[in-house]
N, C-alpha and C positions, 0 to 999 in steps of 0.2 A: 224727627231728630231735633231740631231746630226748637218745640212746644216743650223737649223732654227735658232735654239736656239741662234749660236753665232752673226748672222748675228741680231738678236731682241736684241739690248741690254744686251744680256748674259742671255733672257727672266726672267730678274728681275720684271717686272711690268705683272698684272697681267693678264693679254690678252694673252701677249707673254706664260705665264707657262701655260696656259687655251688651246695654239694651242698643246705645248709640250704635255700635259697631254692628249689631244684628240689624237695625235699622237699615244701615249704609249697605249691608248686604241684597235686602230686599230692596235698595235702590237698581242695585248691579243687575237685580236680575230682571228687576222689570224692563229695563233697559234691554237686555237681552232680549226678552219677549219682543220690546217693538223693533230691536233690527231684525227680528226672525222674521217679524209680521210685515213688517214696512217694505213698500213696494220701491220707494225709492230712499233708503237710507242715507242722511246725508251726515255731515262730522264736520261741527264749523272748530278751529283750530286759529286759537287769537295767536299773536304771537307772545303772549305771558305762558301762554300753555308751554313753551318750549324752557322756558324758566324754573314751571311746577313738574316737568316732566322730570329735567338735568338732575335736580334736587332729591326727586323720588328716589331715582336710580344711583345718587349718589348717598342715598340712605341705607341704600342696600347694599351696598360697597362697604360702607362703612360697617354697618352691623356685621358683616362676616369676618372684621378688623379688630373686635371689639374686644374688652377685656374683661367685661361683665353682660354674658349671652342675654341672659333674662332682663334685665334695663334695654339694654338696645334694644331687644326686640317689641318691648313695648312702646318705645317710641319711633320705632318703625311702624308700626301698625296706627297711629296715630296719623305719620305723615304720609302712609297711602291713603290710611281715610279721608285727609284734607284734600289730597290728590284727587283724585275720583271724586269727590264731592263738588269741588270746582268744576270737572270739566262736563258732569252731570248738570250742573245748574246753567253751563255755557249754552248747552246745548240744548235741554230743556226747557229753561226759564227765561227768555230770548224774548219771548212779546209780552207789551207794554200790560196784558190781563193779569198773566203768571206773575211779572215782576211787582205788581202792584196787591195779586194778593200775600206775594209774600212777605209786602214789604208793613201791609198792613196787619198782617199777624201778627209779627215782629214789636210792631208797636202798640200791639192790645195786650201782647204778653207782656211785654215792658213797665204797661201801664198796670196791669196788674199785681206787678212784681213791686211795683213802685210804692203802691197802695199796700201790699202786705208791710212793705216797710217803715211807711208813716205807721201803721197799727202798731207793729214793733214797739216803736220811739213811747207811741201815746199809753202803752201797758208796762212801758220801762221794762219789757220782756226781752231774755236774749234767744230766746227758742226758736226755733226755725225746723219747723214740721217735728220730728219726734227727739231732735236731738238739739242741746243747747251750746249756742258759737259763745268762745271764748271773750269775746269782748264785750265789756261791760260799757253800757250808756251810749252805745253804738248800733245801728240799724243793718242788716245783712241781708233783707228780703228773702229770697230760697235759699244764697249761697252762705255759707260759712264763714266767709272775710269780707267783710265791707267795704273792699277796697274791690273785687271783683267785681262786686255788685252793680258800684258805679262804675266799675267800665264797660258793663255790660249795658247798664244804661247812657252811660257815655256817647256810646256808638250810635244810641235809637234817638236821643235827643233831636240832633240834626236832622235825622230822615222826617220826624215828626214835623220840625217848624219848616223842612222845607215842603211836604206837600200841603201845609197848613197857610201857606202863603202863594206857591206857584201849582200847587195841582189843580187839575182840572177835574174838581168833583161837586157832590153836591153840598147846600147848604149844610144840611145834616150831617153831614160828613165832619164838613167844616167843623162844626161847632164841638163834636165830639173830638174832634182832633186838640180843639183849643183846651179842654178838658184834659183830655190825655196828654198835654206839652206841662201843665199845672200838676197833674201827679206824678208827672216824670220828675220835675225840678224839684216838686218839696221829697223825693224819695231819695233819689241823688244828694238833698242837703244831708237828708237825716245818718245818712253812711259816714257824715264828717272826714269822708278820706282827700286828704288834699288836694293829691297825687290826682282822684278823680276828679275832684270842683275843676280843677288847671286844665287838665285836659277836654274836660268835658265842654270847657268857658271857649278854649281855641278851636272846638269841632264849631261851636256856635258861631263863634266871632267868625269865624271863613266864613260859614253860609251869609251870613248877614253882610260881612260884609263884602261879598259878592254882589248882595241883590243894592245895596245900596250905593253899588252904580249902576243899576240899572232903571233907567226910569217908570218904569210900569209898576215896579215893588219898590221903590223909593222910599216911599212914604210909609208904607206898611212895615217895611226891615228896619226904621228910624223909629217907629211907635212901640215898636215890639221888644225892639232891646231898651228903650226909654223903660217900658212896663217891668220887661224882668227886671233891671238895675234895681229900680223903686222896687219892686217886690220883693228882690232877696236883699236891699236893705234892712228895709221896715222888719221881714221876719225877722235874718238873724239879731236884729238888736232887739225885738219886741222878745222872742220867745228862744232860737236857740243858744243864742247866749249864758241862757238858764239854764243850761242843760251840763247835764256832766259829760257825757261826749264834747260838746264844744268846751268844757275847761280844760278837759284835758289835751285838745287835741290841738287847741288854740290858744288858749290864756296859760297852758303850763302846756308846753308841747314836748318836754322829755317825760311827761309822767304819763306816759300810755300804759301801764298795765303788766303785766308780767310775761314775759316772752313777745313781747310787740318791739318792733326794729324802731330805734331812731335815726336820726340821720348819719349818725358819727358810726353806726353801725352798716348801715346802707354804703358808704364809703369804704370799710374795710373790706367788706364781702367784692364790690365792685375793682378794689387791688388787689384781691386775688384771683380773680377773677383775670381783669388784667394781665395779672404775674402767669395765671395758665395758658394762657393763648399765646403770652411770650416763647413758653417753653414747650408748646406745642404748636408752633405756629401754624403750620401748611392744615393738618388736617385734626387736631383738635383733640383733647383726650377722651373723646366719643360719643356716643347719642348717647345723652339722660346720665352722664358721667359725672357731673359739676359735683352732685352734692358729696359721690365715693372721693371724690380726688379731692376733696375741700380741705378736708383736716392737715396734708399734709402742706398745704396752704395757708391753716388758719391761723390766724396774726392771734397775740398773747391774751387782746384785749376782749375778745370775742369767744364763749363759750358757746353760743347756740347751733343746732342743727338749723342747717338755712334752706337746704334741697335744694333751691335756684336761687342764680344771682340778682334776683327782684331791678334785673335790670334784661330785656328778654334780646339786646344788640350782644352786651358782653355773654351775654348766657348761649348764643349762639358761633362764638368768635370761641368760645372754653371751649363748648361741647363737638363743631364741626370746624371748627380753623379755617384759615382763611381761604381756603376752595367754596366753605358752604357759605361763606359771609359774600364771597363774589358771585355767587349763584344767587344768593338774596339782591344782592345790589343790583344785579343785572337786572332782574326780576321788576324792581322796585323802581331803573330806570326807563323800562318797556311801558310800565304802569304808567310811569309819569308822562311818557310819549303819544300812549294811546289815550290819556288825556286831552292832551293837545290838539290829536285828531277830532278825535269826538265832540269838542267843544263848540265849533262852527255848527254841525251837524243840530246839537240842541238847542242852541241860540235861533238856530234859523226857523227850529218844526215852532219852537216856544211861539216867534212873531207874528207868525202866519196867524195866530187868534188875535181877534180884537179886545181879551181879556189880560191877555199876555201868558196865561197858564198854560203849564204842558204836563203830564204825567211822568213823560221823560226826560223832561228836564229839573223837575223835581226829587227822581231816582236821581238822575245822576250828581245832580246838588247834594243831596241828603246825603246820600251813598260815599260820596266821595270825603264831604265832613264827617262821617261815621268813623269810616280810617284812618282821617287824619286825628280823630283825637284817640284812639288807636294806636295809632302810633307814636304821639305825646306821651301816653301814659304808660306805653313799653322801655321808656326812660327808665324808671321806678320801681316798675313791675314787672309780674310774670303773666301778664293776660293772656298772652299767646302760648301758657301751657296750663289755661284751664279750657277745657273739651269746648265746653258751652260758649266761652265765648271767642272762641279760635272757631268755632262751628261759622256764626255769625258774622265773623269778620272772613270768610273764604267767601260765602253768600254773597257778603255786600261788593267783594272784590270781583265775583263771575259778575252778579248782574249788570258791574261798571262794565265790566273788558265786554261783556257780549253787545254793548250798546255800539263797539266800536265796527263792528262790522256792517250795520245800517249806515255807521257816520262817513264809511269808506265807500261804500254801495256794493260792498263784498256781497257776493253768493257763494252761500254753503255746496260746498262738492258734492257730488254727489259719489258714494261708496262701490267702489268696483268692489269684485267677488276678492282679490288681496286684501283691500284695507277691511273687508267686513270682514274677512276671516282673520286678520291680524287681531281686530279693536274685540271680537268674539271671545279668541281664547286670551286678551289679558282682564276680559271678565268674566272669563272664564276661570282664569288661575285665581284673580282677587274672589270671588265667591268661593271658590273651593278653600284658599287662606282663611279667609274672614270665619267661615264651618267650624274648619279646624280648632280655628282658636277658639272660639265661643265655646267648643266641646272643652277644650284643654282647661282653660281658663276660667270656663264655666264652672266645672268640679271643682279646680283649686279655688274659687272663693266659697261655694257652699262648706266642703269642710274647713274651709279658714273659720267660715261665720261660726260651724258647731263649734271649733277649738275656743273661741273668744267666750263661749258662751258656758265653757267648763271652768270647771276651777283651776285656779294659775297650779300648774305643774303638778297635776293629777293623772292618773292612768288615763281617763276619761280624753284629758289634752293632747295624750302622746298618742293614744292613736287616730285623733283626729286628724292631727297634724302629719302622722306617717302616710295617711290615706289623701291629703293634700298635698304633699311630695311627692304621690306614685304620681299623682294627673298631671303635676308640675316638675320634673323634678330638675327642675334649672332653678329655680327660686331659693337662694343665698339664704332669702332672711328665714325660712319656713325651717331650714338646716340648724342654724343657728340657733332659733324657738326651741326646736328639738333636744337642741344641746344644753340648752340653758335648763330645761325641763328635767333630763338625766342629771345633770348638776347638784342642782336644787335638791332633788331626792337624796343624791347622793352625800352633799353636805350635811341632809339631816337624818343621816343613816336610816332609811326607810330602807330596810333589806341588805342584802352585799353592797355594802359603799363601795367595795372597790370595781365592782364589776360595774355599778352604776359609771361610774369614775371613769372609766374607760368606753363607756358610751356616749357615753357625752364628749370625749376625746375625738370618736368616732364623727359623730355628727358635726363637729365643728370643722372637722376635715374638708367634710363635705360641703360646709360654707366656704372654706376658704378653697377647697377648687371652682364653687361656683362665682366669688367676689377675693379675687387677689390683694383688691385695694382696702377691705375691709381691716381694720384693727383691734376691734371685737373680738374674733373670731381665736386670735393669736393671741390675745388677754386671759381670755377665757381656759385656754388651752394651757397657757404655764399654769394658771390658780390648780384645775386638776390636777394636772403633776404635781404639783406641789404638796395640794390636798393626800395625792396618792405615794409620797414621801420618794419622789423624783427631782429635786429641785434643779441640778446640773440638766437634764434633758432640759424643766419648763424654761432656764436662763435664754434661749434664744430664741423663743416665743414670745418673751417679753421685749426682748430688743425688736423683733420685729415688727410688734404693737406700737413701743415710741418712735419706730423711724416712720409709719402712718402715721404719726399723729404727737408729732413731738409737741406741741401747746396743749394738747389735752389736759385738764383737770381734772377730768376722771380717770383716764389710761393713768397720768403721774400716780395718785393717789391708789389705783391699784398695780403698780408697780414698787411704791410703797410699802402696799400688802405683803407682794411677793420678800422682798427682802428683812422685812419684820419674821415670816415663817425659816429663812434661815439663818437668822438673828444678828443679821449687819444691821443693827438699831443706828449706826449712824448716818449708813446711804440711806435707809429708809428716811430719818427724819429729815435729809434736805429733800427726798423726792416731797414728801408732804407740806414742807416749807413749799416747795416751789409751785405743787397744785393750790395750796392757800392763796399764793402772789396770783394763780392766774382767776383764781373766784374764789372766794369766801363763802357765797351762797349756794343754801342746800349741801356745802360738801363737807358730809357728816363724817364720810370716812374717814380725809385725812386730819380732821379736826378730832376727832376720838383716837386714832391711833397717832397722833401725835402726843401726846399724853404719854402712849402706855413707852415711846421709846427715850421718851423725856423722862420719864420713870426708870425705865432700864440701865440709862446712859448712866441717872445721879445714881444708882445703886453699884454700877461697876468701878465710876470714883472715890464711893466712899468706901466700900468694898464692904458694905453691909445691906439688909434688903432694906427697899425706898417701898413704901406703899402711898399712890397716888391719889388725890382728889376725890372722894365716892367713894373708899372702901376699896378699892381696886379691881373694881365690875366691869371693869372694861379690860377686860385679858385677850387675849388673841387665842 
């Protein structure tokens, strides 16, 4: 899980989480196998485990609250998988072998990943395995945003220069490691994500400056941030400063590119964000809800679809209110507690060498700077809802908490026939979930993938798309596809308009029972009527559309539409005046039919016909 995830895009899409999740399956069951097998099963239970527990089960509270089944549920399945995943690695990954090989995988994948993205920079390629990331002059390594990238390396940084410093291994090791800290940072530079450098520099700056009161690594935590400083001087002034990534991102840092967030944007999203947690305080307007409730949010300035609040404190305070933010806090003060414990306990094993090296104090060094800059860069971002590195950040969080039970001199219980039969069947249930979905979810992206792969709004699409609704048929947006496909046809008389007309009527229904919140769906649904010489019925389809999304620029300007088809040229032209005021860019609609009602309007005063700009090619 852990080799996959980062190498699949960060397994954002949904194939890649569908291998993760089969993965996590075949965790549960092996687990199974050994309390079947194990003579004396035992179940060590940190006390953060009662944090990750509260949380699980108030996820599932919540998804049966929800107001879009198909979103919740996918982020349900997310937070058992983090769940299980944690308490699987508490239990499993417990001695200093396991913890150290994973820690070392971790960091050869990294290094890896690092190095694909110097390649990147050095071929001014933005391709990443078959598909090419939207930003230009920018480095992504496996994932798609360069901003994940670095905080996926972010988090290995630390782990990297602490056992590079305080492990107890060999030369070889060593020197490999010093290698792999050098393609961490020049891979990290080349993402030019700020939000990473920042966070990545305070996961640093902890370890360092940890050892640098310590006198055994003194010297060596003083040399080593002397070297990096001088090294990522001298680079960025000798070479990426020449770079188009670094002008844009640093010498002209509003000019990122087309759909890239600046700061004044990051700000508005983060006030509405804000504003929802107000008006949803206690419990939130639901798991993976942020981006459907946004619009009726989104401030005038702001056209982009955002999906999350690129801030993952407020993006959890929108989506679970303030129940799941004290579950997190609780969580996060247990964390900090068993800290506290633990830290005697490693200080003391570290002494006992006359090297001053320890493997576990290097875990837990590294481990614990991993998170911290983790959680620096969850200011900014959404790290904690890319698969791959929420994967790595549970890891690094069990391998800390399981250290606390040596630092207590706790023994693992040992499992009566209750608790083994309780801890059985809820891997029992999660195996049998986890099946299910793979099966459900599995079909609906295969024929999603055939649908993508047809021609936009062909037979071909429509029944691919009908055949990924039967496996799915909670999925809003598959509804939607569908309707927009019947549309389509139907505008361009391909057979009975009208019958097409009214299937596409149909399917839109079915999105708007599957996503309430949606404003598409209700858009879509007057144009038909309209199309189908209904306009009194579509009128309250359209009111429905602005009160989801009253700053829209596109809902305005096809509300617009709607009011040109029943020839109020005058409401029409302030709706498209007002989609104009909130973007000018790309929006062709209301810029073309603005014209034809500016035309209309002078034709009605003068009471002769007006023929507009073109020839008058743009008729409605």
């Amino acid at each position: 899980m852990l080799v996959f995830a980062p190498l699949a895009f960060g397994a954002v899409r949904m194939w890649t989480f569908l291998v993760v999740q089969g993965l996590a399956t075949g965790v549960m069951v092996l687990w199974l196998v050994r309390l079947g097998l194990g003579r004396r099963p035992k179940l060590h239970w940190p006390p953060l485990a009662w944090a990750v527990a509260m949380f699980a089960l108030y996820a599932v509270a919540r998804y049966f609250t929800a107001d879009i089944e198909y979103a919740a549920r996918l982020e349900l399945n997310q937070v058992w998988l983090f769940a299980l995943l944690f308490l699987a690695v508490v239990n499993h990954l417990h001695k200093q072998d396991a913890a150290k090989a994973v820690s070392f995988t971790l960091i050869g994948l990294a290094t890896a990943i690092a190095g694909y993205a110097v390649a990147q920079l050095l071929r001014h390629s933005s391709q990443v395995w078959n598909e090419v990331a939207p930003y230009v002059g920018r480095a992504s390594g496996t994932y798609i945003s360069p901003n994940h990238c670095a905080g996926f390396l972010g988090m290995l940084l630390p782990l990297a220069l602490a056992f590079l410093i305080v492990g107890k291994i060999k030369v070889t090791t060593r020197i490999l490691l010093a290698y792999a800290l050098v393609v961490m940072v020049a891979g990290l530079a080349v993402t030019f994500s700020r939000a990473g450098w920042a966070a990545s520099g305070a996961g640093v700056l902890l370890v360092l400056g940890i050892l640098l009161g310590h006198r055994n690594h003194r010297r060596w935590a003083a040399l080593l941030l002397v070297v990096m400083l001088a090294v990522g001087a001298v680079g960025t002034s000798q070479y990426l400063s020449k770079t188009l990534g670094y002008m844009r991102r640093i010498n002209q840092p509003d000019d990122n590119g087309p759909g890239v967030l600046d700061v004044s944007s990051r700000l508005e999203m983060w006030r509405a964000a804000a504003q929802m947690w107000r008006d949803h305080f206690w419990w939130g307007v639901g798991p993976a809800h942020f981006d459907f409730r946004f619009r009726e949010y989104r401030p005038e300035s702001f056209q982009l679809r955002p999906e999350l609040a690129h801030n993952d404190y407020l993006n959890l305070l929108a989506d679970w209110g303030t129940a799941g933010g004290l579950i997190v806090l609780a969580g996060m003060g247990i964390f900090g507690l068993g800290l506290v414990q633990t830290w005697p306990h490693v200080r003391r094993e570290e002494n006992v060498f006359g090297s001053g090296r320890s493997n576990r104090f290097a875990l837990f060094l590294g481990a614990t700077g991993g998170l911290f800059a983790l959680a620096v860069h969850s200011f900014v971002d959404f790290n904690l809802h890319i698969p791959a590195n929420a994967l790595v950040g549970v890891t690094l969080l069990g391998l800390v908490a399981s250290q606390r039970r040596a630092a207590i001199q706790q023994r693992r219980p040992r499992l009566k026939w209750p608790g083994k039969l309780a801890l059985s069947l809820v891997l029992v249930a999660g195996t049998v979930y986890f099946v299910a979905q793979e099966w459900r979810l599995g079909r609906e992206a295969w024929w999603l993938a055939q649908a993508r792969r047809a021609p936009a709004f062909s037979p071909m699409q429509v029944e691919a798309l009908k055949k990924a609704f039967a496996a799915e048929p909670k999925n809003f947006q598959t509804a939607y596809d569908l309707g927009e496909c019947f549309r389509n046809q139907s505008f361009e008389n391909r057979g009975d308009y009208a019958a097409l007309g009214r299937q596409a009527v149909d399917w839109y229904a079915v999105a708007i029972r599957c996503n309430p919140l949606g404003g598409y769906p209700f858009l879509r649904t007057g144009m038909c009527l309209d199309w189908l010489g209904r306009p009194m019925a579509a009128e309250p389809y359209f009111s429905a559309a602005e009160q989801r999304d009253p700053n829209g620029c596109y809902t305005l300007a096809n509300i617009g539409w709607h009011y040109v088809q029943t020839g109020d040229y005058a409401a029409a032209r302030q709706c498209f005046l007002r989609s104009l005021q909130l973007s000018n860019n790309y929006n062709n609609i209301a810029r073309s039919y603005l014209e034809i009602c500016d035309a209309k309007l002078r034709e009605k005063a003068s009471g002769r016909p007006f023929i507009p700009a073109g020839g008058g090619q743009n008729g409605h």
